[in-house]
C-alpha positions in Angstrom: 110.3 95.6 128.0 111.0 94.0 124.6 110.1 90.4 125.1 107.5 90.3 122.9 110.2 91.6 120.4 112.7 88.8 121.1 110.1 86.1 120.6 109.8 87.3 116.9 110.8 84.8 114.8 108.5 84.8 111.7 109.0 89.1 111.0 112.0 89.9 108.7 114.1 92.6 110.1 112.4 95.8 108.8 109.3 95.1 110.9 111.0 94.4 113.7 113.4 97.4 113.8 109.7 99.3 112.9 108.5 97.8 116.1 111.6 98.5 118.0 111.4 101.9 117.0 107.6 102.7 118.5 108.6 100.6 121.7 111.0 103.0 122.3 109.2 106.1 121.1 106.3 105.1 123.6 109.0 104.8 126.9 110.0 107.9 126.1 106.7 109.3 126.1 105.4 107.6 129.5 109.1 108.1 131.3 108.6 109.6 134.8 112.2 110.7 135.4 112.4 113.5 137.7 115.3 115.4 135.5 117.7 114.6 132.2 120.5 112.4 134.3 117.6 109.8 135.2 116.2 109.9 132.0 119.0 109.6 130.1 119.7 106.4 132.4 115.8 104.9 131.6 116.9 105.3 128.2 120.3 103.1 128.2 118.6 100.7 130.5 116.1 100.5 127.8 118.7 100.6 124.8 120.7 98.0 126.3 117.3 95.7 126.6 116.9 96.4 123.1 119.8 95.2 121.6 120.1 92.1 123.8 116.4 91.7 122.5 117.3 91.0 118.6 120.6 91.2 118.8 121.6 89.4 115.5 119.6 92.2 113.6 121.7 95.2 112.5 118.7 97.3 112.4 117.6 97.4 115.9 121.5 98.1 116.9 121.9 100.8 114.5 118.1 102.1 115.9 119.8 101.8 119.6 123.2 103.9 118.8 121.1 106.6 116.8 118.8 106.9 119.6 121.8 107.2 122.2 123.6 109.4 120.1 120.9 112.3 119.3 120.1 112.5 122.7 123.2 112.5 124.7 123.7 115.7 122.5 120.4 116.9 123.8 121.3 115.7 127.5 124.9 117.4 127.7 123.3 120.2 126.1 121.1 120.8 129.2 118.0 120.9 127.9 114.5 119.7 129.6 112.8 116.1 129.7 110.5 117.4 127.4 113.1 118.5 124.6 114.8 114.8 125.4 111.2 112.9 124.8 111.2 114.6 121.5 114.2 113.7 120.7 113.7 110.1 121.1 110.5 110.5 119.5 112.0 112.4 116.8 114.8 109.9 116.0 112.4 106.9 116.1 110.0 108.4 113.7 113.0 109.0 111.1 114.4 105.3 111.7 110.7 104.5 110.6 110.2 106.5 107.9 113.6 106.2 106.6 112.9 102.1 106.2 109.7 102.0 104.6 111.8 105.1 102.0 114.7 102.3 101.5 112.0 99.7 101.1 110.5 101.3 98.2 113.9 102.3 96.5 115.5 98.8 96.7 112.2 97.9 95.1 112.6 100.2 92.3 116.6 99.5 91.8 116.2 96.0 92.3 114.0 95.1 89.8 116.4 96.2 87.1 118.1 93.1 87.7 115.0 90.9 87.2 115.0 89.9 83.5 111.7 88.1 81.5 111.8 84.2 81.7 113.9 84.1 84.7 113.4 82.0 87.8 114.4 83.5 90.9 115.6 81.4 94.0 114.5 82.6 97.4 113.8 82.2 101.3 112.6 83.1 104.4 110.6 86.3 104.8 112.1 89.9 103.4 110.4 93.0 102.7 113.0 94.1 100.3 112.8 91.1 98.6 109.2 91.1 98.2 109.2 94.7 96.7 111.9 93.9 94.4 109.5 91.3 93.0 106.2 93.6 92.6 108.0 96.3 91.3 109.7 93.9 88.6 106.0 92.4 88.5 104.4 96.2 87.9 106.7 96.9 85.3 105.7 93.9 82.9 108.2 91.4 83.8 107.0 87.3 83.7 109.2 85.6 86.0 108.8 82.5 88.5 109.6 81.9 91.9 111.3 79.0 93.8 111.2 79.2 97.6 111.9 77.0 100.2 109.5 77.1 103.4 111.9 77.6 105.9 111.4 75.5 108.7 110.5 75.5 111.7 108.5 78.1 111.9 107.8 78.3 107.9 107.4 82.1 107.6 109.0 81.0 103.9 105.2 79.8 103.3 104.0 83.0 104.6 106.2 84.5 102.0 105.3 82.4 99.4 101.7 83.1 99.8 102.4 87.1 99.8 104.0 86.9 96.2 101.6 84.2 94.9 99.1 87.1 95.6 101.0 89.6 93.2 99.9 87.4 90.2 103.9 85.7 90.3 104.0 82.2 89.5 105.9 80.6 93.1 107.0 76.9 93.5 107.2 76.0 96.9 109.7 73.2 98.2 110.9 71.9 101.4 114.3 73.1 102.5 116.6 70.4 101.6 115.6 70.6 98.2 116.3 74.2 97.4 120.2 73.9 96.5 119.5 70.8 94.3 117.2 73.3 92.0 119.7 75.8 91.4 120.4 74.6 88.2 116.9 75.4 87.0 117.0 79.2 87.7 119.1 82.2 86.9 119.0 84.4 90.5 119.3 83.7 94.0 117.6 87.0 95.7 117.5 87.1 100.1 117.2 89.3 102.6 119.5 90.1 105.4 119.3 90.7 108.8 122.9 92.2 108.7 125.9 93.0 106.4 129.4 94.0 107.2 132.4 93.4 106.0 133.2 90.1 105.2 129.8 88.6 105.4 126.1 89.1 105.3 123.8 86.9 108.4 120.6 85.8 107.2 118.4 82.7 107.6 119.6 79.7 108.1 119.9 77.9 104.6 121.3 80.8 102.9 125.1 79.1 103.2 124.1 76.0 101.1 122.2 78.1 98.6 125.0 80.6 97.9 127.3 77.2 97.8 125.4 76.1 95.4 124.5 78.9 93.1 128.7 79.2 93.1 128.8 75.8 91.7 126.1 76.7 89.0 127.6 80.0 88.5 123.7 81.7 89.5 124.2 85.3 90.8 123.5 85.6 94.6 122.2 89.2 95.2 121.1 90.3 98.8 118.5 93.0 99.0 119.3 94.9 102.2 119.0 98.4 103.2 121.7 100.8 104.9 120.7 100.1 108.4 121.9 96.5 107.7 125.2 97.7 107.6 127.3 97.3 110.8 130.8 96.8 111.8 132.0 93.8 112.1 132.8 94.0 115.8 129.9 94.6 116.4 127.8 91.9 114.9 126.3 90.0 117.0 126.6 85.8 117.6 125.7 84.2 114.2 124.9 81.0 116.4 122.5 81.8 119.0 120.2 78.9 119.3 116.6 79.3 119.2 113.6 77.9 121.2 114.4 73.5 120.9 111.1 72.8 121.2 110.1 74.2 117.9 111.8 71.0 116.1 111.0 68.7 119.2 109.0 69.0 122.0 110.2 65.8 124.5 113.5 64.4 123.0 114.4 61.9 124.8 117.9 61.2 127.2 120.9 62.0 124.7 120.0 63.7 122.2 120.3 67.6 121.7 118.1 69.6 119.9 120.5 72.9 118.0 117.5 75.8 116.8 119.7 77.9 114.7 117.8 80.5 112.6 120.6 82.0 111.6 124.0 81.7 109.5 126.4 83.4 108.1 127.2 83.6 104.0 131.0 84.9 103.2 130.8 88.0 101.1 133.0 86.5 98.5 129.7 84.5 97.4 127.8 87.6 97.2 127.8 89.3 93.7 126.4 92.2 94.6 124.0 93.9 97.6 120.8 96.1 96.8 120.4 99.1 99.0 118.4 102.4 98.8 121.7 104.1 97.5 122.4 101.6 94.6 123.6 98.3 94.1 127.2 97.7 95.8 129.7 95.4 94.5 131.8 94.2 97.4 134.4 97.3 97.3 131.5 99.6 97.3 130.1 97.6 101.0 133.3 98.1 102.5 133.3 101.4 101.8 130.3 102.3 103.1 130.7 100.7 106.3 134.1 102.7 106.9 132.0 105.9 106.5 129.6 104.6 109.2 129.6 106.3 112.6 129.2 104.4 115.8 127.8 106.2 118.3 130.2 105.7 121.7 127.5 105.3 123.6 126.5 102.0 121.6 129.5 101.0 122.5 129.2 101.3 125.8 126.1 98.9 126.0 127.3 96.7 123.7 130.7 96.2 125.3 129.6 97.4 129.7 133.2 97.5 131.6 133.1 94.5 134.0 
């Protein structure tokens, strides 16, 4: 149902969780269960297919257990199919309108941190990112932009051409030379794809930056919204490889291509994240994330009994 979704490797996680979310809303719509029991079951065959879809992305988890939990209410409740498919319709359109909301906040917090003159240090493709640069743009702020293109499938380029087009001054280099021009600038600003506890997992690169904005003593701030937050037992693998042939198409006999988008960045060389309710220092995440429900329905198609 979602393959389409798990071949996305150029969208950041908002549009992909946005996806998700219609995907889901349009199964519920087109289900042809007979009564609640089989359509509750369509809908954890399709949750399940979901998660193991994008996986790695908070988002889409935390868009799964929401899903499950509003309507198992609805389903022990004994209501009608009909009730159910508005439910899950109901749920998906909030997850939706609740991102592009946090989108526009973290743009409008965020940009508080961007001071005149600065050069900020970035990669791969965010939304939050990119609205925490127009906003600062829109409010009068000249600052420049270093970015990487993040290879293989350069969505960094992609990136780089949609703040070029907000009249920002961007510098474009190839990914090896990013941490080397730390130095030069005064803010490292990513996305995420997920935050918990003791580390935030976003494109691979991100380590060597934060490493290196440490040894400059550069602030690293991620610009992530709520639904990045999840447990930590319930992230998913940091190291799932990616399609090989994207770096090489016909290696030859021993040699292994590893396709990692993804890596993880300890919190400890975080300053600070920028969600839709503020910007959290690393108490402030930790907290947050105990307050967090999981619905135990998640769990059960995160974690199936064998």
């Amino acid at each position: 149902m979602f393959e389409q979704l798990a071949l996305d490797s150029t969208s950041g996680a908002s549009a992909i969780m946005r996806a998700a979310a219609l995907e889901m809303a349009g199964m519920a719509e087109a289900s042809k269960a007979a009564d609640p029991g089989e359509f509750w079951e369509e809908l954890t065959t399709a949750c399940t297919e979901l998660a193991n879809a994008q996986r790695e992305m908070a988002p889409v988890i935390n868009l799964a257990g929401e899903i499950l939990s509003a309507t198992q209410r609805v389903v022990l409740s004994g209501l009608s199919i009909e009730a159910l498919r508005g439910m899950v319709a109901m749920a998906c359109e909030r997850a939706i309108e609740r991102s592009e909301m946090a989108t526009e906040r973290i743009g409008r917090k965020g940009c508080e941190i961007v001071t005149n003159d600065v050069t900020i240090v970035t990669l791969s493709t965010s939304e939050c990112v990119l609205a925490v640069l127009r906003q600062a743009r829109e409010t009068g702020r000249n600052f420049r932009v270093l970015m990487s293109e993040s290879r293989p499938v350069l969505e960094g380029v992609t990136q780089a051409r949609r703040i070029s087009a907000l009249g920002i001054e961007v510098v474009l280099v190839v990914d090896a030379a990013l941490p080397r021009r730390i130095s030069e600038c005064g803010l490292v600003l990513i996305g995420a794809d997920s935050v918990t506890s003791k580390e935030i997992v976003c494109k691979t690169g991100a380590y060597p930056l934060a490493l290196a904005a440490r040894e400059h003593d550069v602030p690293m701030v991620v610009a992530a919204p709520m639904d990045r937050f999840i447990p930590e037992a319930l992230a998913g693998n940091r190291n799932r490889l990616a399609d090989p042939s994207q770096i090489l198409s016909d290696p030859p006999a021993h040699l292994t291509v590893e396709n990692g988008y993804l890596e993880a960045v300890p919190l400890d060389l975080v300053r600070s994240v920028i969600t839709e309710k503020g910007i959290l220092d690393r108490t402030e995440i930790e907290e947050q994330l105990r307050r967090r429900p999981v619905a135990p329905a998640l769990l059960q198609i995160l974690f199936p009994r064998k």
